[in-house]
N, C-alpha and C positions, 0 to 999 in steps of 0.2 A: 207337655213338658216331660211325662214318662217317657215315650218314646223317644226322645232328643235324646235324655240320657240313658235308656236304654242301648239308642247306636253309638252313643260318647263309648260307653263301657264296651262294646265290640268289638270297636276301634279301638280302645286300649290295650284289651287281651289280645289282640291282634298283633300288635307293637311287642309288646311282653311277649308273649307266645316266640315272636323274631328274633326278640333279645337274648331269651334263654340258652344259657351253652349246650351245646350240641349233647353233653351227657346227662341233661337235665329235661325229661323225658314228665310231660303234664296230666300226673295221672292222678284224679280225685280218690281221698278215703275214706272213712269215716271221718277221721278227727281234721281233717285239712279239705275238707268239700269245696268249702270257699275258694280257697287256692290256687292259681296257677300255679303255685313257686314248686307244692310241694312241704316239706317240712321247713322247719328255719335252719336256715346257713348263715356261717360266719362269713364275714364280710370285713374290713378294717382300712384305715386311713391314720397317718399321721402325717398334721401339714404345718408348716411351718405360717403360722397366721399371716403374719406380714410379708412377704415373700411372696408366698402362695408356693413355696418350694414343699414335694411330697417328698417323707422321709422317709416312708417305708409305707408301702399300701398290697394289701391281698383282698384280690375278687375286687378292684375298686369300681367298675363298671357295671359287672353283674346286679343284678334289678333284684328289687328287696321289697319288704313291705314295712314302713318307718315306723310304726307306731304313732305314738305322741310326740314323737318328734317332731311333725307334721305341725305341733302348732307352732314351732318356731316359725315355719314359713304363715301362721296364721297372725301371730302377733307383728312379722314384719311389714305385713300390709296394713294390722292397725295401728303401724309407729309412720307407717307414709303418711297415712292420713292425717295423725296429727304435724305431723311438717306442714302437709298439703292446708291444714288448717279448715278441712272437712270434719275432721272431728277433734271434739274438746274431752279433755279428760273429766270434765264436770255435768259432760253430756250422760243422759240415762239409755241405756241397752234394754227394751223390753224384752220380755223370755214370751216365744211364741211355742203354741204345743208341739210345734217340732221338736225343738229345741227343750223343754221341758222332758219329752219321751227320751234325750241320749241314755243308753245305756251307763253304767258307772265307768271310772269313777266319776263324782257330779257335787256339784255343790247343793242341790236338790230344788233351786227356788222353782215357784208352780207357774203356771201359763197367766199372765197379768201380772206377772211381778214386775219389776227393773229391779236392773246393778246399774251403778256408776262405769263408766267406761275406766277409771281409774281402777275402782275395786275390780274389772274384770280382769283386765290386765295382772293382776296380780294373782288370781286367781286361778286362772289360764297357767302362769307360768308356775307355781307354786304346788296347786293342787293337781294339775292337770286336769280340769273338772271337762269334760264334753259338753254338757248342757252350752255352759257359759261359752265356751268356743262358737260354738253354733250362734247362739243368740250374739256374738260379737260377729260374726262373717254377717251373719242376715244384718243388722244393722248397717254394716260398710256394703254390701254386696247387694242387697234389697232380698236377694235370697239365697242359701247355700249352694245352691248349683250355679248361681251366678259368679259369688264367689268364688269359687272351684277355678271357672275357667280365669279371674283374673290373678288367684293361684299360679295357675300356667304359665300364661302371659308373661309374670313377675320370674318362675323358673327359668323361662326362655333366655330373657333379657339378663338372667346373670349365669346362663352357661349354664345349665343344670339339663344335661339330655338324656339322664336315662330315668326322667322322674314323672309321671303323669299323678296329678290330685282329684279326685272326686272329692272329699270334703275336707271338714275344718278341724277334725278332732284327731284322725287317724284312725279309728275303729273301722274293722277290717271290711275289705272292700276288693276283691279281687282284679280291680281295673286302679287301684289306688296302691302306688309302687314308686322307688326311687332306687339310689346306690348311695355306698359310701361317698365316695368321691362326691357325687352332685350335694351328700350334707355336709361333708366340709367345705364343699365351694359355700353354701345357705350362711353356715358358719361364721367364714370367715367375712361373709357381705355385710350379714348384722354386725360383727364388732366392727368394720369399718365405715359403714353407713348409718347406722342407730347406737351407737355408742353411748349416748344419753340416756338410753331408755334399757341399758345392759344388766343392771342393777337388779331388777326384778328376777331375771334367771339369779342370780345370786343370795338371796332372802333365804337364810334358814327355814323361813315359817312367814304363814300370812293368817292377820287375825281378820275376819267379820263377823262385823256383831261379838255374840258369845265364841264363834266355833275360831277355834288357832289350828291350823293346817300345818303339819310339816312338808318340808320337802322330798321328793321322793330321793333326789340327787345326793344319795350318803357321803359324796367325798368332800359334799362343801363342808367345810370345819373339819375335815381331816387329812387332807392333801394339800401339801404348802403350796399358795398360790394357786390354788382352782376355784374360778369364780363361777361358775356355770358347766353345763348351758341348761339341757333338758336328758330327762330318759324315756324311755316309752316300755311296752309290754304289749303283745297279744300271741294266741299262738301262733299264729301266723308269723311275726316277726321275727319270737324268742325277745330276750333283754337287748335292749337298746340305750345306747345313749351318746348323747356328741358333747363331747367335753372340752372346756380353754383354762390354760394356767397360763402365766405368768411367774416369769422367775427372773432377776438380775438385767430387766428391759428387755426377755426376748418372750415372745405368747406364743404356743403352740396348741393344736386342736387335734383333736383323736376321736376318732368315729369306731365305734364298733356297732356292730349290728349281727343277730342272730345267736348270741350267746345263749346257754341253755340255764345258765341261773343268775340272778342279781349280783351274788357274791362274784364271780367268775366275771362277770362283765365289768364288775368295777376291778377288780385283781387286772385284767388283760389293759385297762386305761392305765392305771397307778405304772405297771411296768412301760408301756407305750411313753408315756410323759416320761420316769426318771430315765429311759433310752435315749429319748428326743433330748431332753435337758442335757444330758452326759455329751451325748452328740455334738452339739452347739459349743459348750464348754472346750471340747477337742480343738475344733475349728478355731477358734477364738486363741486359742493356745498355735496355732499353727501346722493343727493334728491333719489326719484325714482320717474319722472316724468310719468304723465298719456298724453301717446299724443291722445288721443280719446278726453278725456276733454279741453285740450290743447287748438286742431282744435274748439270745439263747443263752448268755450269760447270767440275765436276770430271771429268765424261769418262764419267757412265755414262747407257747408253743406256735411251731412256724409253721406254714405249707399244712393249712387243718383243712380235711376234706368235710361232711356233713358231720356233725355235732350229734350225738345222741341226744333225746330227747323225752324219754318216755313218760319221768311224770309231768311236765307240762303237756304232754297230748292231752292228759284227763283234767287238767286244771279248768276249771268253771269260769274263773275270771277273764276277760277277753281285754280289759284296758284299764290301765292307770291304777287301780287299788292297788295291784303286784307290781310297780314298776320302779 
């Protein structure tokens, strides 16, 4: 099994390696060893959910490393399963010492425990815990590399071509990479495909047992009409997050990826959404809206080349505490 995935991960950096723009030069440092990419870059999408029309996207193709993001595509395969009727929400997920070892952040249960396939799900989306991602792939997948490739597979079939998965959490993985664009395609599948199961990204907080989890996602309760989705963090990726509002029946998604602080990634969404929104409102009026002006008018910046970054290089946190 090492070896299979040792040449999976090969062949990925291989593919990445191809991907990379030609002025993006793969040179290991201290603080970004893991890396192909290099530091974290901004990356962006705005897409119109229903439509699947793009409003405005920079770097949409350019290959990325998702974060946490990555469990959206992990909980999409465990909302298949319950359609497929493989899995019950009343079913129990044991936590094997893989899955026990994820680094943070993590709900902490120990090797022989269970969750409810219910509470993981919630937990997953709320907490972002690793452990519990894992321990949910190994349960659907029989093990996480197995998972991984049906990861893929599920990427392929919805259009997703600049994204290779090695695991279920997102914790950083130099052969485990995607783009804007492929997570607003991920996006917009879940609210059209799993719409039922949408609600979880949306939970201010998830209680079990004693502990109540906040969301990491600050704009749910503060931005009109934003029900989700997820954020991520490492340094590798910088802040992340793929977001959906709804406003007056029309939903839009906004992908940013590589932002250099939480505040700023959620500041670059808030502006994306009321542009998109203003946008649509034009149109509907019989406008024809300029979203170049739009954005510049509201305060975010266009055409950004690499991000400064310096105190996340030294930041110790790798996933989901900071995100």
């Amino acid at each position: 099994m090492a070896k299979r995935l040792t040449t999976s991960r090969a062949l990925a950096l291989t593919i990445a390696a191809a991907l990379l723009p030609t002025t993006f030069a793969i040179v290991a440092t201290p603080a970004t060893a893991a890396s192909p990419l290099g530091p974290a870059r901004f990356a962006t999408v705005l897409m119109d959910a229903d439509s699947g029309e793009v409003l405005y996207e920079e770097q949409p193709t350019a290959i990325r490393h998702p974060a946490s993001i990555t469990k959206v595509m992990t909980l999409y395969l465990a909302f298949n399963a319950l359609d497929a009727g493989t899995l019950r929400m009343d079913d129990r997920v044991p936590i094997s010492w893989h899955a026990a070892g994820q680094a943070p952040s993590k709900l902490g249960l120990r090797s022989g425990q269970s969750i409810s396939v219910s509470d993981a799900i919630g937990v997953v989306a709320v907490k972002s815990a690793n452990d519990i991602a894992v321990a949910l792939a190994e349960k659907i997948g029989g093990s996480e590399a197995n998972f991984a490739r049906m990861m893929n597979q599920q990427a392929r079939s919805l259009g997703m071509r600049q994204t290779n998965f090695v695991n279920a959490s997102g914790l950083p993985d130099p052969a485990h990479f995607t783009s804007a664009r492929d997570i607003a395609t991920l996006s917009a599948a879940l609210l059209r495909n799993h719409r039922q199961y949408y609600g979880n990204f949306s939970a201010l907080s998830y209680s079990y047992g004693k502990l109540r989890m906040a969301n990491h996602n600050h704009l749910l309760g503060n931005y009109v009409g934003l029900d989700g989705i997820k954020t991520g963090f490492t340094v590798d990726s910088g802040f992340t997050l793929t977001a959906s509002a709804e406003r007056n029946g029309r939903r839009l998604i906004a992908v940013v990826l590589g932002a250099p602080t939480g505040w700023s990634r959620d500041r670059d969404i808030t502006r994306l959404l009321d542009s998109g929104f203003t946008a649509l409102q034009i149109r509907a009026q019989g406008g024809q809206p300029d979203m170049t002006a739009l954005l510049a008018s509201s305060g975010f910046a266009l055409n950004r080349s690499e991000r400064p970054i310096p105190a996340m290089m030294l930041n110790p946190v790798q996933q989901g505490d900071a995100d």
